[in-house]
Structure formats: structure tokens, C-alpha cells
N, C-alpha and C positions, 0 to 999 in steps of 0.2 A: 258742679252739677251739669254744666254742658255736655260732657264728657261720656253721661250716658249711651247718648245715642250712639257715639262712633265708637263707643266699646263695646257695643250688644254683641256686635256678629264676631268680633276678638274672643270673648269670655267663652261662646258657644258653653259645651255641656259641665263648665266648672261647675256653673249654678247647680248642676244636681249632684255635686258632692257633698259628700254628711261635711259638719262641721270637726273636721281633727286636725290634730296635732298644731294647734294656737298658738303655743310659744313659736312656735317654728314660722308662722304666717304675721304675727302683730301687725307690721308695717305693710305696705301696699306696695303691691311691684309699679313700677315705670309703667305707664306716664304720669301714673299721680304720684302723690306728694307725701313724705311720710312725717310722722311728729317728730316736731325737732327738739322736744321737751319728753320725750318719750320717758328716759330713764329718770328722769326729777319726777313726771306725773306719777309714775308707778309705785315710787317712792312715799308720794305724798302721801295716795289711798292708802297704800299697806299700812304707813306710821297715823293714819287719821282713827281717834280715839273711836270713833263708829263703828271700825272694821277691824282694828289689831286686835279685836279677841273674835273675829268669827272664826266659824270653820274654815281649816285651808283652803277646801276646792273653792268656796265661795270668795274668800281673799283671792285667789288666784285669778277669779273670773272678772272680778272689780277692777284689780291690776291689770289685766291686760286690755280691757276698755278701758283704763284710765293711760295706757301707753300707745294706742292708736289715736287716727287722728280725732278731734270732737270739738264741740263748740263751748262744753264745761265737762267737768270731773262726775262720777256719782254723788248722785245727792246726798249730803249731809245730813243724817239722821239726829236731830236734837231730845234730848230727854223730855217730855212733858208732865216729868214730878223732880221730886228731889233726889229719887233713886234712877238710876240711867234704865231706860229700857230694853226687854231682853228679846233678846232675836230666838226663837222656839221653830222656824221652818223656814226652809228657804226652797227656792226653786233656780234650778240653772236650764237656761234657753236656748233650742237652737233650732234650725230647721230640719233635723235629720229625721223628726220620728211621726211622718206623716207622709201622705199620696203628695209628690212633689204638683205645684197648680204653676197656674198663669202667671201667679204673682212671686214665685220662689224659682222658677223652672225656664229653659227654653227651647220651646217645642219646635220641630222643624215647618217651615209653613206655616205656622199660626203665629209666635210671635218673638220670632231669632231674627226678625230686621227689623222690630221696632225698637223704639227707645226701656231703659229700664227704670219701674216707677215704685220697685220696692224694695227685693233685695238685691244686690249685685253693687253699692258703692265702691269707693276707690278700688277700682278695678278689679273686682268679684272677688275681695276680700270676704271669709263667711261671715255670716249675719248671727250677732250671740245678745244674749242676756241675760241678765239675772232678778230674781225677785226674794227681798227681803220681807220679812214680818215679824214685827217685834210690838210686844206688849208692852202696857202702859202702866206703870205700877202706883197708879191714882189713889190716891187716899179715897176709904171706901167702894172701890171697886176691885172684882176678882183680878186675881196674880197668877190664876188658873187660864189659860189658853183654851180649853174644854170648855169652858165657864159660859155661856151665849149672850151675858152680861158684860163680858170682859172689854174693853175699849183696845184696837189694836191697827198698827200704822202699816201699812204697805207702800213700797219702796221699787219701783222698776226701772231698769234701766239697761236702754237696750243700745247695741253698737252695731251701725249701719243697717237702716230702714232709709228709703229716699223721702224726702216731706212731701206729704200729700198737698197740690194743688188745688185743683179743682173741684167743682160742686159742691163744697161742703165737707169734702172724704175725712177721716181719722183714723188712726188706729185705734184698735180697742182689747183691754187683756182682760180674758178670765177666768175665772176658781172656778174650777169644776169640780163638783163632787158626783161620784159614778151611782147609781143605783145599787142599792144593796137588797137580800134576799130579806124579807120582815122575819121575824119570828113569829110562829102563831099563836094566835089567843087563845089560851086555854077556856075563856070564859066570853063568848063572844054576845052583842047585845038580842036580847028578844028581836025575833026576825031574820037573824045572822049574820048582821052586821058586824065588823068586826071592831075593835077601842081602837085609836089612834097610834099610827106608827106599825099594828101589825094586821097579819091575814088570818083568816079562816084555816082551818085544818085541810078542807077540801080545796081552798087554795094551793094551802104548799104542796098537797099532792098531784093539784095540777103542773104547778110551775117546772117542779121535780123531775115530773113524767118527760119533761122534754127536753129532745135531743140527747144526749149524755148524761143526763140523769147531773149537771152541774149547779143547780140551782136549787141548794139547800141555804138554810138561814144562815146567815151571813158571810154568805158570799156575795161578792159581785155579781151582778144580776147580768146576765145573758138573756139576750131577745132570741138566740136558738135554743139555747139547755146546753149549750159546750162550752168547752177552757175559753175563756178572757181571751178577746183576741184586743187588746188596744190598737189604736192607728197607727200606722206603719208604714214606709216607703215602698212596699208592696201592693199597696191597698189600690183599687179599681173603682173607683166610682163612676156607673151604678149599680155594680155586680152586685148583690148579697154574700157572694162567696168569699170575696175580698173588700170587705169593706168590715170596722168594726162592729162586735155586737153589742158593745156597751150603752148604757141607757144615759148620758150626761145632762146633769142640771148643769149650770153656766152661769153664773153671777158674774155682772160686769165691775170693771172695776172703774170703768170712768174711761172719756176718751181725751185721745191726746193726739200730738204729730209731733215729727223731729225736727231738729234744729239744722241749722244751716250747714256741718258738717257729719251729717248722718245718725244722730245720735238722739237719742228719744231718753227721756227722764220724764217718770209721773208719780205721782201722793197718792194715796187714796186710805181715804178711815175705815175701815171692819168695824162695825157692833151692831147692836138691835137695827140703829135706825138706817142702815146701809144693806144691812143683809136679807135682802131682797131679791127677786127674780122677774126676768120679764115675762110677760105674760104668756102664756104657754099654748093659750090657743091660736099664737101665729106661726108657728112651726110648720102648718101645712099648707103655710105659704110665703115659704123663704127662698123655695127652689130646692133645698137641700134634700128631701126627701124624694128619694127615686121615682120621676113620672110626676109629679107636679110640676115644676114647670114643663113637659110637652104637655100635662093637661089644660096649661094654659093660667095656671093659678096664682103664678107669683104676682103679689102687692092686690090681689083678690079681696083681702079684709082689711083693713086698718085698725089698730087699737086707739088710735088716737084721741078718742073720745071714752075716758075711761069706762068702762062692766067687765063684766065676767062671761065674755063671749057668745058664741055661736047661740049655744042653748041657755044664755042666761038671760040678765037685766041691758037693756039698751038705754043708755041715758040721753037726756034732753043737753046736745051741743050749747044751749045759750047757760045752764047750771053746771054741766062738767067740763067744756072747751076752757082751752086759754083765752082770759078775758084782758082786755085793754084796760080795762079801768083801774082805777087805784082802789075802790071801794067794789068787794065781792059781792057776788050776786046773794038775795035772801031767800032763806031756804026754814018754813016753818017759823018765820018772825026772827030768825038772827041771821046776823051780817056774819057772813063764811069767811072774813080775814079780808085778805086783798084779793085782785080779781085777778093778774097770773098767776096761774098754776109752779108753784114753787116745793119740787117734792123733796127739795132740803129742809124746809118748812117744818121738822117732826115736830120739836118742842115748844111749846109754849105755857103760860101760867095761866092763859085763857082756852078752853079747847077750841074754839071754835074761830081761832086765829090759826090753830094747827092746818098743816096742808089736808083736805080730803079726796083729792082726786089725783089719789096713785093710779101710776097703771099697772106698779109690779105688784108682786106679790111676796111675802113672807120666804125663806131657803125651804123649812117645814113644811108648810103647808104647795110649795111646789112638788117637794118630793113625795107630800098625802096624794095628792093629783096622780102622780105618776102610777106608785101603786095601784089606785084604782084603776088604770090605763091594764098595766100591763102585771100585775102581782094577784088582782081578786080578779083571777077568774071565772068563779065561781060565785061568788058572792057579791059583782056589781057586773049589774048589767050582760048576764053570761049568755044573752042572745043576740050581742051586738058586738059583730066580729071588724066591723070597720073601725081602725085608729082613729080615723078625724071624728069621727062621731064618740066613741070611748072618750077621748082626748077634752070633746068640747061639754059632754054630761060633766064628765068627773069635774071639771073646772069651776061648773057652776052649781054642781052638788057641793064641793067644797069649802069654795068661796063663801056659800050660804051660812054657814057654819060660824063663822068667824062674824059676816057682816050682819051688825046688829041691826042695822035701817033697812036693809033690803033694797038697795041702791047697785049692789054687785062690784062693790068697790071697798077694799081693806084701807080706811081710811087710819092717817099717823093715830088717833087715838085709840081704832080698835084694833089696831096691829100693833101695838106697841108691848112691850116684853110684858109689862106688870097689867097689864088688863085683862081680867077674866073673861074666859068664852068657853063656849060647847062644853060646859060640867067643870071646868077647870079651873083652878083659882088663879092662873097667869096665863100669859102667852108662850113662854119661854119653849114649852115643844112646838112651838113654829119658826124656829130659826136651828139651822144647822151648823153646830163650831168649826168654827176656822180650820181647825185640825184636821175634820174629815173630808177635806176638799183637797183631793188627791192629785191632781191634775193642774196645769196653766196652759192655757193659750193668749196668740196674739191675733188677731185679725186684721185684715186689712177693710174697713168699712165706705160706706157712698150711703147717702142721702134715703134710703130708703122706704123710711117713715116707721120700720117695725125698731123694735128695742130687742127684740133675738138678735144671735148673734150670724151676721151673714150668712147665708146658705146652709142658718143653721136646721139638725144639727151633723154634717156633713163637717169635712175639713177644707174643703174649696175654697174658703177666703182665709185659710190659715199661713199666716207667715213667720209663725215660731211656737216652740210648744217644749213643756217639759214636765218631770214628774216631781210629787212632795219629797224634803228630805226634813226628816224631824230632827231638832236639834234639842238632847234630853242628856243633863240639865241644859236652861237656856244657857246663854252666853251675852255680858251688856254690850249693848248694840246702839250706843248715842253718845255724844259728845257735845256739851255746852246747854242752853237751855233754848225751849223755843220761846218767842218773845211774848205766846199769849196760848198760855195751858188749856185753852177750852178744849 
């Protein structure tokens, strides 16, 4: 790791090569060090029951992180039933398909003499990975991938990221799913409101009308009305002209850092009680939206004391903060569980041991939010052309809907899949399947205090990214068992 520093101004503009031709690069040019296990590792992944039935490019991508240098192999995917679980989408990583930053690039004058603190290990070897997802084929639980019941394992693993030291910092990946165009309600409610999940007629004819006439139902939704432009190594932040038009929700998948030879592996669960989003009114203060920070705005709000923001519920830090004590605070004559805040907490057979001071919110009901942002024009709020203000109504017009106490907080039991709310006899249209999250990113994160994703939703703290490949039929994707099936 020493080695950064006085290979920063050597490497110069390699860092801004896309990631190609891998086989040809595995090992690390002189001065560093290459695996001396190289052809056994590679061997190993290929023959390892987890992988010898995936898709080639994905075997291929495992293989050659498992032939560079690392600190362990990819992770071993173990069954959690009696049937192996099946891999249905994978994602392959790299940094070519975004505006090169601070953290992937070296600019001249800004920062080609300092040390390097993300990508560029053993000697500006490219920075790759890959993301596995495989279903859980649980007695009693869907075998469907679509299914937003379905319980399903996520799998990353990336080769050369440098370990984040200081303040706190991690990396962090996530499942993006893009904004798509509603369909309209043919039968919208008294007033004009529209049912859940679609728009007004006069909406789609707004949305339509614009730019290119691209923004019919179901398509990917464009914030100008033209073709899809995704992130791209062209992109200019904070032009509008080159910059993506796409609308991204972002579920995190958990954060992590790499191991001592540049190498990052992380877990993370997919289902009801995960699929979550952060909170959406912090967006207009991440930086990432053009002109907020010269407005002076970043770290402006905090969520840290869970509501439903700007225009919503404000709650009392001594009943919503993280509490020290072992006995949580009382709230209308019962004890709320324990007093940190624990938003792994969903489950319990007492509800009111369940966590209730989420900050995120449901995948569904982020992207209800959205819509009323940027889809009913016409039918929310069509005299109120400022996003942060659209942004902070719709959040806590929505929120309100779901939260039954009026606290501005979707707590584990009224966010939970099988609890009825706003006319509906479950949750289940408040979570988005796994399948329609089109997108992965990595980020490089610091101590913040927001749960968005750094400078989100901009790609400036992005240091790898790649798009879904669906894998239909699945393919078993485990080998051996894990030692405790919950």
C-alpha cells in the first residue's frame, strides 16, 4: 500500500482507461507483485460448485479476480434450503461507464501528485467486479424472483479498491432502479387523484409533450422528454447537456471496505425487510444536484432524527434519537423495545419490540414520491415548479398514507409486506422486485450523516458501475449449506 504514493505521477492517464482486454492485464506490471497462486486460484473459482454452472462472462469475471493478487477468493455462496440456490441476475463492474472523478481519474493540477486512495492498486491495474444474486428456494417462500416476498442473497466482489482509512469512510453499492413512465388511470379518484403506481391522462399528456415526445408509459422516464441518455464517460458535471437524464432510486446494499490486498467482498439480503430506500428529502443536500452546493447547501438538513421531512412531521430527538439505554423510551403506556435504534430490528412476535424509527422508506413508495415529483404534473401540485419543494410535499403527502400514527415515520410494522394500508389489503405495492433494478453502482463514501448516496444523485463519488444481465432459466448458484438458514 505504500506504493501509492510514488506510483501516482508513473500511472498518469492510465486511470482513465475503460477497463479492457483482462485476460491480457490479470497480473500487475513491475514494481508490484503478481500472484504466485494465480493459475491454482483461477482454477479453484471455476471448479467451485457456486460458479461452475454460472454464466461464462460471469465465471470469467470471478476467475480473473480470483487470479490477481487478493487477500481471499469470492465469496462462497452456501444454499440456505435443501435445494441450492439460483443465480437469476448478475451484474459485471467496472469504471468505464461514467464522467471519470477525483476518485477513479488524474487530473492535472488537482490531484496527479497526490497519493492514490481508490482506484489505481498494484500499479494501475483496472478496477473490476462483479455482483451475484441468487434466490432462496425456502420452503414456503416464492421461487419467483418478481415475487417482492421472495428472500434473495447478494454477493459482491470487487478487485482493487484501496481500503478506506480515515473518518469513518466505506464503500457502498447500489441497485438502482430508473424511473419509469406510469400508465394512466383510466378511472382516477374523485378530485383527480390518481390510484397508486399510475398518472392522470393529463399527466401523460404533459410528460409526452416534452422534449421528444419520449416519455410515453413504459418507458424510462427522461427529465427532458428525449432517448435515455445513461451515465457515460462523456458526461460533464454540471452541464444539463451532458449529464444523465435518468430519474435513479438507489437502494443501498450495505457498506463495506477492502482487505489488505485491494480486494472488497460483501453479503447483503434482498426482501420486504431490506428493500428500502433512503430518505429522499436529502437529495437537495448531497451537493450533487447542480448549484446546491455553491448555494451553500450541503449537510443543510439532517435526517437523523427520523419524519418525513421538510414539509412533514418533526419528531421529538429524546423518542426518535438513538437512545443509550437498554429499555426504550414510552410512547402512549408501552415500552418501544430497546432504546438503540436497530433498523435490522423488523421482526418480532411482540410489535412493539419491532424497530419504529426507520429513516428509509419502502423501494414503492420512494418511487410513489417520485412520480408525484416529476410524472403528475398536472395533478400534484401543478403550481409548484420548484423540485426541492415538489420533492419535500410529495414525501410527506406519501409517507402519510402508509403511516398509521402520524409520526412521519414508516415503522417495521407498517411497512411490512402483509400489513394493510391506504384501501389495500397488503404492503406488497411498496416494494420494487429485485428484477427491475436495472442498474449497480459503487461509491466511495465519508461520514456524512445523510443515508443517500454521496453526491447523490450525480456520479462524483462513483467508483464502479454496471448494468442488469438476467439470467432466464436461473442457474444453481451454492455449494454446501450455510450453518444457520434464517
Amino acid at each position: 500500500m505504500s506504493l501509492s504514493f510514488l506510483l501516482t505521477a508513473a500511472l498518469g492517464i492510465a486511470l482513465l482507461a475503460p477497463c479492457a482486454g483482462y485476460a491480457a492485464t490479470t497480473q500487475p506490471p513491475a514494481p508490484c507483485h503478481p500472484n504466485p497462486r494465480a493459475a491454482a486460484d483461477t482454477q479453484s473459482v471455476l471448479n467451485r460448485g457456486d460458479i461452475r454452472h454460472l454464466p461464462q462472462p460471469l465465471r470469467d469475471r470471478l476467475a480473473e479476480q480470483a487470479g490477481r493478487p487478493h487477500s481471499q477468493l469470492p465469496t462462497q455462496a452456501y444454499a440456505e434450503a435443501d435445494q441450492p440456490s439460483q443465480l437469476f441476475q448478475y451484474y459485471l463492474l467496472d469504471t468505464s461507464g461514467f464522467e471519470p472523478n477525483a476518485f477513479t481519474s488524474l487530473f492535472p493540477g488537482i490531484n496527479d501528485a497526490a497519493m492514490l486512495t481508490a482506484t489505481g492498486p498494484d500499479c494501475g491495474l483496472p478496477t473490476i467486479g462483479a455482483v451475484r444474486e441468487v434466490l432462496e428456494p425456502k420452503p414456503g417462500l416464492p421461487t419467483d424472483p418478481n415475487d417482492v416476498r421472495a428472500f434473495i442473497d447478494v454477493f459482491t466482489d470487487i478487485s482493487l479498491l484501496f481500503v478506506i482509512n480515515n473518518e469513518s469512510g466505506w464503500y457502498e453499492g447500489w441497485m438502482i432502479h430508473d424511473l419509469r413512465v406510469a400508465p394512466t388511470d383510466p378511472q382516477p379518484f374523485p378530485g383527480g387523484r390518481s390510484h397508486f403506481g399510475m398518472i392522470t391522462a393529463a399527466d401523460a399528456a404533459a410528460v409526452q409533450a416534452m422534449g421528444n415526445h419520449h416519455n410515453v408509459a413504459g418507458a424510462i422516464f427522461t427529465s427532458d422528454g428525449n432517448a435515455v441518455r445513461f451515465p457515460a464517460p462523456t458526461d460533464h458535471f454540471p452541464d444539463p447537456a451532458r449529464q444523465t437524464n435518468v430519474v435513479p432510486l438507489q437502494l443501498s446494499m450495505g457498506a463495506w471496505n477492502t482487505l489488505q490486498q485491494s480486494d472488497g467482498h460483501a453479503y447483503w439480503e434482498f426482501n420486504y425487510t431490506t428493500n428500502w430506500i433512503h430518505p429522499l428529502y436529502e437529495l437537495p443536500f448531497t451537493g450533487g444536484i447542480p448549484g446546491t452546493y455553491e448555494a451553500g447547501q450541503v449537510g443543510a438538513l439532517s435526517s437523523l432524527i427520523p419524519g418525513s421531512g421538510p414539509s412533514g412531521t418533526k419528531n421529538n430527538p429524546i423518542q426518535y434519537g438513538d437512545n443509550p439505554n437498554t429499555q426504550g423510551v414510552i410512547i402512549n403506556g408501552v415500552i418501544m423495545g430497546s432504546g438503540p435504534r436497530d433498523p435490522d430490528k423488523f421482526d418480532a412476535e411482540i410489535d412493539s419490540q419491532r424497530e419504529f424509527r426507520q429513516r428509509f422508506i419502502p423501494s414503492g413508495l420512494a418511487n410513489e414520491i417520485f412520480l408525484d415529483v416529476y410524472e403528475r404534473l398536472t395533478s400534484f401540485e401543478p403550481g409548484v415548479t420548484n423540485f426541492g419543494q415538489r420533492l419535500f410535499d410529495a414525501y410527506a403527502v406519501e409517507v402519510a398514507r402508509v403511516d398509521t400514527n402520524g409520526d412521519g415515520v414508516i415503522s417495521a410494522a407498517e411497512g411490512d409486506v402483509d400489513t394493510a394500508s391506504d384501501g389495500f389489503a397488503d404492503n406488497s405495492r411498496l416494494f420494487i422486485p429485485a428484477t427491475e433494478f436495472n442498474r449497480f453502482a459503487v461509491t466511495r463514501e465519508i461520514n456524512d450523516g445523510l443515508l443517500a448516496p454521496r453526491f447523490a444523485p450525480s456520479q462524483k463519488a462513483w467508483v464502479l458501475s454496471g448494468v442488469l444481465v438476467p439470467v432466464s432459466p436461473a442457474v444453481p448458484a451454492s455449494e454446501g449449506r450455510d450453518g444457520d438458514d434464517r
